[in-house]
C-alpha positions in Angstrom: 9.6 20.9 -24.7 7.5 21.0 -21.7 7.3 17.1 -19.7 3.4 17.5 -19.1 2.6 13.7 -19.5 2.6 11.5 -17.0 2.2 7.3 -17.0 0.8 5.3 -14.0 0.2 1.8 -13.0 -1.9 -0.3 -10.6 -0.3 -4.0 -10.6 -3.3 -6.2 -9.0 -3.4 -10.1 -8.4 -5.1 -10.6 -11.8 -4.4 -7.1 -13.9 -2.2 -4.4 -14.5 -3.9 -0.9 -15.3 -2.0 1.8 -17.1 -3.1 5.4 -17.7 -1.1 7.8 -20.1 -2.1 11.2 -18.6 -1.7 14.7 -19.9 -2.7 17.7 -18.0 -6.4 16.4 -16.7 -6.9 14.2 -19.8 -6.5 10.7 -20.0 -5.0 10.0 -23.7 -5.1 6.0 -23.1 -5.7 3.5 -21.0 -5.1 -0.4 -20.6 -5.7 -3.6 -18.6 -2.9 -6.5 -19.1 -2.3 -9.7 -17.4 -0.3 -9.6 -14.3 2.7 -11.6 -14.4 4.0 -14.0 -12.3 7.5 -11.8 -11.9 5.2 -8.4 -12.1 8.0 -6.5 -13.9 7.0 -8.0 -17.0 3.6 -7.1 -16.9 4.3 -3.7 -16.5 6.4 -3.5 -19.4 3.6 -5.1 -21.2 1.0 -2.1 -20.3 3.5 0.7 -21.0 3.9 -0.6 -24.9 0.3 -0.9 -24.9 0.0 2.7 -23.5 3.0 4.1 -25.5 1.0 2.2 -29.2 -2.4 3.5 -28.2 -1.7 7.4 -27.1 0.7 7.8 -29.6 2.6 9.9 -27.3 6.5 10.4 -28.2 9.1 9.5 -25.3 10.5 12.9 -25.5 7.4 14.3 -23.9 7.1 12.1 -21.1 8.4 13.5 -17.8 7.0 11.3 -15.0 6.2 7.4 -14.5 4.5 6.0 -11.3 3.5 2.7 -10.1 2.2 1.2 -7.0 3.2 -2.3 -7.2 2.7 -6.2 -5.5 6.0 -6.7 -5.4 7.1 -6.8 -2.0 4.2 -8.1 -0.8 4.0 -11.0 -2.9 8.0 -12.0 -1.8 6.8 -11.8 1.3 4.3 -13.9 1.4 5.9 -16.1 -1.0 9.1 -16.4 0.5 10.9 -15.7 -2.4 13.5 -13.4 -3.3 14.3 -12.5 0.1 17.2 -10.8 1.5 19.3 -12.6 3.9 19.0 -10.4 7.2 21.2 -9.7 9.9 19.2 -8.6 12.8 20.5 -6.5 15.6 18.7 -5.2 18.9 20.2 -2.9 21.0 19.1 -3.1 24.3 20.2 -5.7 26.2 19.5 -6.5 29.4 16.7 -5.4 28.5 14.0 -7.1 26.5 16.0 -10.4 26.2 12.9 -12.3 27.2 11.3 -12.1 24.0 13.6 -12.2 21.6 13.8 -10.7 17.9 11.8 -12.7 15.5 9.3 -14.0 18.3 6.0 -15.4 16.6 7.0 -15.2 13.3 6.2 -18.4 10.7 9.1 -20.7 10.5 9.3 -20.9 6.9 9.5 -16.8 6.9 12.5 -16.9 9.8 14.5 -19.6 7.3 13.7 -17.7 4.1 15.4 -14.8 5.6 18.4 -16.8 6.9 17.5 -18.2 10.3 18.1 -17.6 14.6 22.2 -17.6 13.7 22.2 -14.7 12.5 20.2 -12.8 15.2 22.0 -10.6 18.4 20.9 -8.7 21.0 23.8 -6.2 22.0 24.2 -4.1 25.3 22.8 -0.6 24.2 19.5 1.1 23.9 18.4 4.7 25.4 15.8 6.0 27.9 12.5 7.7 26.5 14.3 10.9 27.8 18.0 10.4 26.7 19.6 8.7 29.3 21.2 5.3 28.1 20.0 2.1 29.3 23.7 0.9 29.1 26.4 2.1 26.9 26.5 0.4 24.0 28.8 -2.3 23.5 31.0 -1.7 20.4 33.3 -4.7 20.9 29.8 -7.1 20.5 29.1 -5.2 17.5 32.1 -5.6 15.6 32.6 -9.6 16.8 29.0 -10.2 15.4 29.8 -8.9 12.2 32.7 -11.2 11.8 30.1 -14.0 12.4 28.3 -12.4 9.1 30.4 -12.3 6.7 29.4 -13.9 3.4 26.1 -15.1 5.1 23.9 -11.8 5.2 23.1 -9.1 2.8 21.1 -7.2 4.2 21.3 -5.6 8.1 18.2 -4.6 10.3 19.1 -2.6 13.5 16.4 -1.6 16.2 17.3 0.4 19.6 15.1 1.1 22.3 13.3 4.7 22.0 15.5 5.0 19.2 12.8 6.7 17.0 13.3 9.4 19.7 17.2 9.0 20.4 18.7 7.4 17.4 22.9 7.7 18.7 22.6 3.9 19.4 21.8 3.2 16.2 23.8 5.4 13.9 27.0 4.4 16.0 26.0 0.5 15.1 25.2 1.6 11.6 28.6 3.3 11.6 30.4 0.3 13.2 28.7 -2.4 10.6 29.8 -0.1 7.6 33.2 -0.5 8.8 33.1 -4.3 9.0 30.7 -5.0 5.8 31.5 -2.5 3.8 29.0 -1.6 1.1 25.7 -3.6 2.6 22.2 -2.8 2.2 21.3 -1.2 6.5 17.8 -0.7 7.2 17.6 1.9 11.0 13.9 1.4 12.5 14.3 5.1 13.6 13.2 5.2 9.8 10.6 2.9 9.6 8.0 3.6 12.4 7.4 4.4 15.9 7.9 3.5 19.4 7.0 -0.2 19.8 10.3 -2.0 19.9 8.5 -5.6 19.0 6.4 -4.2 16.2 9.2 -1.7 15.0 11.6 -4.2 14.9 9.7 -6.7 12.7 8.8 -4.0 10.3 12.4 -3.6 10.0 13.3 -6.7 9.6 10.7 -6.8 6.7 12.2 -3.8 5.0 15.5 -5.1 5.2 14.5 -8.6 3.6 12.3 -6.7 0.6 15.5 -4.4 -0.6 17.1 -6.5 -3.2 13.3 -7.4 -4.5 12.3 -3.5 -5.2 16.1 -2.6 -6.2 15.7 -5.8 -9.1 12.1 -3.9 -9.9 13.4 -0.7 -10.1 16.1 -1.3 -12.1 14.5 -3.6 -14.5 11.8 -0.7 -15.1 14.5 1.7 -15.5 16.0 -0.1 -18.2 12.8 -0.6 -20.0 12.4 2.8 -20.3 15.3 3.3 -21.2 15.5 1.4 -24.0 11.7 2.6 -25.3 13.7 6.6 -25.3 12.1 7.4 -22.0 13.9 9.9 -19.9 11.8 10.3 -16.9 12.0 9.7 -12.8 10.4 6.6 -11.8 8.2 6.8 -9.0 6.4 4.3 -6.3 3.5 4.9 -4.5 3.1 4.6 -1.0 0.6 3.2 2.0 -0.7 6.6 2.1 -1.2 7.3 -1.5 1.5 9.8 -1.8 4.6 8.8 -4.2 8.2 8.6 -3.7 11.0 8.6 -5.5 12.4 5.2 -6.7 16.0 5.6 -4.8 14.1 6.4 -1.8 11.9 3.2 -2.4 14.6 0.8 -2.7 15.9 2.1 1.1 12.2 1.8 2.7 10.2 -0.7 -0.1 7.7 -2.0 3.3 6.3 1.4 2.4 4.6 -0.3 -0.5 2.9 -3.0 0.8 -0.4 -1.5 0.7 0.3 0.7 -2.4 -2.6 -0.4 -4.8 -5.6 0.1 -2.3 -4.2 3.1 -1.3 -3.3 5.0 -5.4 -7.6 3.3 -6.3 -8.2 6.1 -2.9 -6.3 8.7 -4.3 -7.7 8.3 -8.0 -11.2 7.9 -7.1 -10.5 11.5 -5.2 -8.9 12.7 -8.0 -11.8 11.5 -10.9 -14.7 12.9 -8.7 -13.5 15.7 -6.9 -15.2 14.2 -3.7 -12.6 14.3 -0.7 -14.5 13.2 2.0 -16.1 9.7 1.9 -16.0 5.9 1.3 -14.0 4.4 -1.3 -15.1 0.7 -3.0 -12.6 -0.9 -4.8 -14.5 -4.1 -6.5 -12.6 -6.4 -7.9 -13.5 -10.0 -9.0 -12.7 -12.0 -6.2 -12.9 -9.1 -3.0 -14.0 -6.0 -2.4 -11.8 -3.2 -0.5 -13.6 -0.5 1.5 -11.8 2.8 2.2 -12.1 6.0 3.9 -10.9 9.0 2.7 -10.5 12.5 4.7 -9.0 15.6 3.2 -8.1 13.9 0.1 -6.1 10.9 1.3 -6.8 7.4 3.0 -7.5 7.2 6.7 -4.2 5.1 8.6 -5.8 2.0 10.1 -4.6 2.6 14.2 -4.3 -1.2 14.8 -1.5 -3.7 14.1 -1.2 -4.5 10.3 -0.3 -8.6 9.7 2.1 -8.5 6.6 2.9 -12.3 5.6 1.7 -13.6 9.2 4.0 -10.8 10.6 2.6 -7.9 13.3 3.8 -4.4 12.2 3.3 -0.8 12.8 3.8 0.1 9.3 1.7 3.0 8.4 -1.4 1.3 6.0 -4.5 2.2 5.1 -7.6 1.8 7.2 -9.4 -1.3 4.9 -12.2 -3.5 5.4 -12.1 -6.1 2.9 -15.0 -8.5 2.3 -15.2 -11.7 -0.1 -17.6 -9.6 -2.5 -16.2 -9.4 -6.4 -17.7 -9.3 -10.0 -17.1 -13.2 -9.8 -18.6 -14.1 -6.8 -21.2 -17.3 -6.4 -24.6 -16.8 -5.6 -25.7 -19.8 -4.1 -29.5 -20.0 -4.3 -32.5 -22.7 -4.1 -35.0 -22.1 -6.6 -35.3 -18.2 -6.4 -34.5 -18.3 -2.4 -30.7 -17.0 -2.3 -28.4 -19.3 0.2 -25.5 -17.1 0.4 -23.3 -14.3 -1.6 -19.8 -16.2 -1.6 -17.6 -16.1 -0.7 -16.1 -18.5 -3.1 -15.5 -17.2 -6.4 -14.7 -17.5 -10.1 -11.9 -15.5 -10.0 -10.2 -14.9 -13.7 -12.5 -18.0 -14.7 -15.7 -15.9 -14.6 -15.4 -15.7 -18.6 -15.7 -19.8 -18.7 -17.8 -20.9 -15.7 -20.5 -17.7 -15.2 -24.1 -18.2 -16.6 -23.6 -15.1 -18.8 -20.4 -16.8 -20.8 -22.7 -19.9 -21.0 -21.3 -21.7 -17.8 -22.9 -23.3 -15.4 -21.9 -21.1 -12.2 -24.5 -18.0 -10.5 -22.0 -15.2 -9.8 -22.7 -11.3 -9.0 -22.0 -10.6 -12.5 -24.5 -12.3 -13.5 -27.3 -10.9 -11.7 -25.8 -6.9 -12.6 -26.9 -8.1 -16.4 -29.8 -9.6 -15.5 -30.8 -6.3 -13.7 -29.6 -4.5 -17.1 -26.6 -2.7 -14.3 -24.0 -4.3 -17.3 -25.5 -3.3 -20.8 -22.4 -1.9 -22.8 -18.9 -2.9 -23.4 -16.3 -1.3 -21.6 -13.5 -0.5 -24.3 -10.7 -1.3 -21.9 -12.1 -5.3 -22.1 -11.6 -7.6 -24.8 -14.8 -9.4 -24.4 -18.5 -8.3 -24.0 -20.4 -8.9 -20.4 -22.4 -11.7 -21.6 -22.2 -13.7 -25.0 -25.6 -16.1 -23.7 -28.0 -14.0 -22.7 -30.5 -16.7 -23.3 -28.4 -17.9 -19.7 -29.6 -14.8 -18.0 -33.5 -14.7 -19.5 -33.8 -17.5 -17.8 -33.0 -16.1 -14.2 -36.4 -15.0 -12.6 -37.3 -11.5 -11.4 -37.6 -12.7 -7.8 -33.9 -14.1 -8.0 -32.5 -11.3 -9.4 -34.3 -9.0 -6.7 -33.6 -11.0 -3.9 -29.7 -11.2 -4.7 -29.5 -7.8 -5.1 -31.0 -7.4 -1.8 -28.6 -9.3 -0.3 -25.4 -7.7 -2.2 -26.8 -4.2 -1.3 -27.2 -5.8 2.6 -23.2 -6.5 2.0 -22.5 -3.4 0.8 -24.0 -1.2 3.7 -22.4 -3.4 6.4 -19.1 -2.7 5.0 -19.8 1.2 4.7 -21.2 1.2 7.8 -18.0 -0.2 9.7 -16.1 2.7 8.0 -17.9 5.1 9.1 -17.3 7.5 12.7 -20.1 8.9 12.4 -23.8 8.4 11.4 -24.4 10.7 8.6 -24.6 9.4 5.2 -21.7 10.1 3.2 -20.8 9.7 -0.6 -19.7 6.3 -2.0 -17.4 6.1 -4.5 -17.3 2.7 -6.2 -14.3 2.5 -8.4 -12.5 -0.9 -9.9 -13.2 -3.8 -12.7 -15.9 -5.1 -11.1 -17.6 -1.6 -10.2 -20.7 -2.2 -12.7 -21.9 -4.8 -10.7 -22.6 -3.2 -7.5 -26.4 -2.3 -7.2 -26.8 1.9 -7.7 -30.0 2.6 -5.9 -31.1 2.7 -2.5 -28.2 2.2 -1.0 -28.4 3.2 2.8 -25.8 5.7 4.5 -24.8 7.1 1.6 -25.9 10.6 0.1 -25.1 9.2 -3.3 -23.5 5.6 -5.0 -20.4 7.7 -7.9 -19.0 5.8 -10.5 -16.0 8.0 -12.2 -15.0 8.3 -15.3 -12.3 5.7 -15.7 -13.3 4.1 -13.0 -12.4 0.7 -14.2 -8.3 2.3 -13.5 -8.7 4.2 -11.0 -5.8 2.8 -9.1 -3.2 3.8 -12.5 -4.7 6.8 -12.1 -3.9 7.8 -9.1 -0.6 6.9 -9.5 0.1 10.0 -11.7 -0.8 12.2 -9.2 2.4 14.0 -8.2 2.4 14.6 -4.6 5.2 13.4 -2.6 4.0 12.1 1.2 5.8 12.1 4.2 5.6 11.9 8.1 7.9 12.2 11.4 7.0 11.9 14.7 8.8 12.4 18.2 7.8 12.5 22.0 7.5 16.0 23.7 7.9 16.9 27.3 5.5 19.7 27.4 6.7 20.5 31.7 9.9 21.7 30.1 8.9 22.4 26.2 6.6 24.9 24.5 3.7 23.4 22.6 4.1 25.2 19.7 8.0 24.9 19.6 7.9 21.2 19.6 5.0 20.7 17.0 7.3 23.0 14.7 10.1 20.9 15.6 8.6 18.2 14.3 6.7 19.7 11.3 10.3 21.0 10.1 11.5 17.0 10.8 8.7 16.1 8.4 9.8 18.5 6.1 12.7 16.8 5.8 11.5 14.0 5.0 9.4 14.9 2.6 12.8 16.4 0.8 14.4 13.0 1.5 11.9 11.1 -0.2 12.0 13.2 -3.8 9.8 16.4 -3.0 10.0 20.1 -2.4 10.8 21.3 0.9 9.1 24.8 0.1 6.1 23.1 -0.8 5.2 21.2 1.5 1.6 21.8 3.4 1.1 19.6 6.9 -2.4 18.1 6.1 -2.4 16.3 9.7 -1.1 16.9 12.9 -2.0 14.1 15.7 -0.8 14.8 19.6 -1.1 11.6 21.6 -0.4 11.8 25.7 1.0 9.3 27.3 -0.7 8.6 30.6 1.5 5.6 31.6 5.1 8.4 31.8 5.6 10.8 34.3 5.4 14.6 33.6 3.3 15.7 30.4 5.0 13.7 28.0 2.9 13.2 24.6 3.7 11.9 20.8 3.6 14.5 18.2 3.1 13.0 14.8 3.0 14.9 11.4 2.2 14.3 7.8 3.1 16.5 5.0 2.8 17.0 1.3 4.4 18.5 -1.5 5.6 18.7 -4.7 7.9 16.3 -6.7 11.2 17.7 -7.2 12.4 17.4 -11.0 
């Protein structure tokens, strides 16, 4: 029998959307709780999926998930590894050591300054090593970790382009550890040190937390006659396989913006545009080119943390279904950004509370006059609340939301041609339709209400690699194929095809401050998953 169905799910603050997909058809959908250990709520949505589709386990041959997870330990402190950091690349660097500016409640969650060292090592951007690196220092620290760490995080200088230093350390710590979770920055992102180094500290505190996930998903599929791979989508909307995700789970941290991208491309065919994911509290604001999120080019802040993890390029603005309007007679004060949140069933005018929200002016306007079947309540059970609004409110707020709303597309926008908006999420029904200016036209997709489940199903594996060319001595050409085929690799790496894969961006950056014609190459592929 032919594994053409596929499950995904988009695990938000407040809900967790599942699809069941088969071929291009959607055979059910859902929208559960979130829980407060995620895992759970998951589960809950797939039982729901598996009752309502009716599909049998046997036919089931993929399941993906972008997931809070890591995100949520981190910010949380919970759950977290215990990290042994290493740098190597002493002398150097030593005036700002590792873990500089990071909260102090985040530094002791992962297990504090003791275990931190910064070993003699590190390379030259061409080759060349700053100092050899010292073994000894290596092996003495690890004696210093035992039974204290679980987790190690090692960063070299220019090690993303000469990674010996840190495959010898890796080597050296296997030896004295044994079997312990090593996360190599060479892996995690690019040149940087500072920035590399605390996204790889990050990874290495987030492993246990996606291995627990991973497993525990496994085992409820198990147990439901599911024989499928598990997959996890990434910051760029691509997916990769679980294994993979338990080595490098920071690439998740922006999962769920990123699969609402991909399945509001998917559901409209549109691959060239603004994405508006409206929830009830916020509203997320994407760009998509060819298909896939634009990368934001600026430091991304995970838990009060800088990285240079690869994330989409959001603007997020305090705009939801269950967002207060704060008015004076039919004059409207402000839009937010205080909000209802999950208690826009109990305190907005339409459920007979006492509280203006955005929701509330989309019925008045008639935007919310049906009952979507994924919702176990209608939009408004007083509409004697809402008859009461008058016209000039209702106009005047959805003046101002529709003011919010081009702002926002206007900061995603490079250039000044209008350009299709796609507005996707729970709360997409109350965003005004009409008139909306710098866009050609204002889609809502089928299924829009889960469009981050679905694009969790769709089965392209992503990857990237990226080195540092001397073009004096190289041949263009040569070196971009050099690092297309380490992209490649990647991709293979990370659950996909190797013959598949299709480069869908190639970036050359020069860098004016070396001597010689010296640039960064970086690639990102696609491809298929590998079953």
């Amino acid at each position: 029998m032919e594994k053409d169905v596929r499950i995904g799910f988009d695990v938000g603050g407040t809900f967790t959307d599942g699809v069941i997909v088969k071929g291009q058809e959607i055979l059910a959908k859902t929208k559960t709780l979130t829980t407060e250990d995620v895992t759970t709520g998951i589960i809950n949505a797939l039982d729901d999926l598996l009752e309502d589709s009716k599909v049998e386990p046997i036919e089931i041959g993929m399941i993906s998930f972008g997931t809070t997870h890591t995100t949520n330990a981190i910010i949380e402190r919970k759950n977290l590894n215990k990290v042994g950091i290493f740098r190597l690349a002493a002398p150097a660097t030593t005036a700002i050591p590792p873990l500089t500016g990071w909260p102090e409640d985040l530094i002791e969650a992962i297990g504090g300054n003791e275990n931190v060292f910064i070993i003699r090592g590190g390379s030259e951007y061409d080759g060349r090593d700053i100092v050899p690196l010292d073994e000894q220092a290596i092996r003495n620290a690890c004696q210093r970790l035992i039974g204290t760490v679980d987790s190690i995080a090692i960063t070299g200088v220019f090690s993303p382009m000469i990674p010996d230093h840190e495959n010898k350390a890796s080597e050296i710590i296997r030896e004295e550890l044994g079997d312990i979770h090593i996360t190599l920055s060479q892996n995690i992102s690019t040149i940087s040190i500072l920035e590399r180094e605390n996204s790889t500290i990050l990874n290495a505190s987030v492993i246990s937390v996606m291995q627990r996930s991973i497993n525990a998903l496994k085992n409820a599929t198990e147990r439901r006659g599911i024989n499928a791979p598990l997959f996890v989508v990434q910051n760029d909307g691509s997916v990769m396989s679980s294994d993979f995700a338990i080595d490098y789970p920071i690439f998740t941290v922006a999962s769920g913006p990123a699969a609402s991208v991909r399945g509001a491309v998917y559901l409209s065919g549109i691959k060239d545009g603004v994405v508006v994911d409206v929830g009830g509290t916020s509203t997320d604001v994407g760009y998509i080119v060819d298909g896939f999120p634009r990368e934001s080019a600026i430091t991304v802040s995970i838990g009060g943390v800088k990285t240079n993890i690869r994330c989409p390029d959001l603007l997020s603005i305090a705009l939801g279904g269950g967002t207060i309007i704060k008015n004076k007679g039919t004059e409207v004060l402000a839009i937010g950004p205080e909000s209802t949140g999950y208690n826009l069933v109990k305190l907005g005018k339409s459920f007979g509370g006492p509280i203006l929200t955005v929701h509330d002016i989309a019925v008045a306007r008639g935007g919310l006059n049906e009952k979507l079947d994924i919702f176990d309540t209608n939009f408004v059970t007083h509409p004697e609340k809402i008859k009461e609004l008058s016209t000039e409110l209702v106009d005047h707020s959805t003046e101002k939301i529709k003011e919010l709303l081009e702002i926002t597309i206007d900061q995603m926008k490079t250039t000044p041609e209008d350009i299709p908006a796609l507005i996707v999420g729970g709360g997409a029904t109350t965003m005004p339709k009409e008139g909306v200016e710098g866009t050609t036209e204002i889609i809502n997709p089928n299924h829009f209400e889960v469009c981050g489940a679905v694009g969790a199903t769709i089965a392209e594996i992503g990857a990237y690699a990226e080195s540092v060319a001397d073009l004096e001595i190289e041949d263009r050409e040569e070196a971009i194929n050099h690092v297309i085929e380490m992209a490649k690799n990647n991709l293979e790496s990370a659950g996909g095809l190797k013959e598949t894969a299709e480069v869908i961006d190639i970036e050359e950056i020069p860098f004016a401050y070396m001597p010689g014609k010296r640039q960064k190459i970086r690639v990102r592929v696609k491809g298929k998953i590998f079953n």
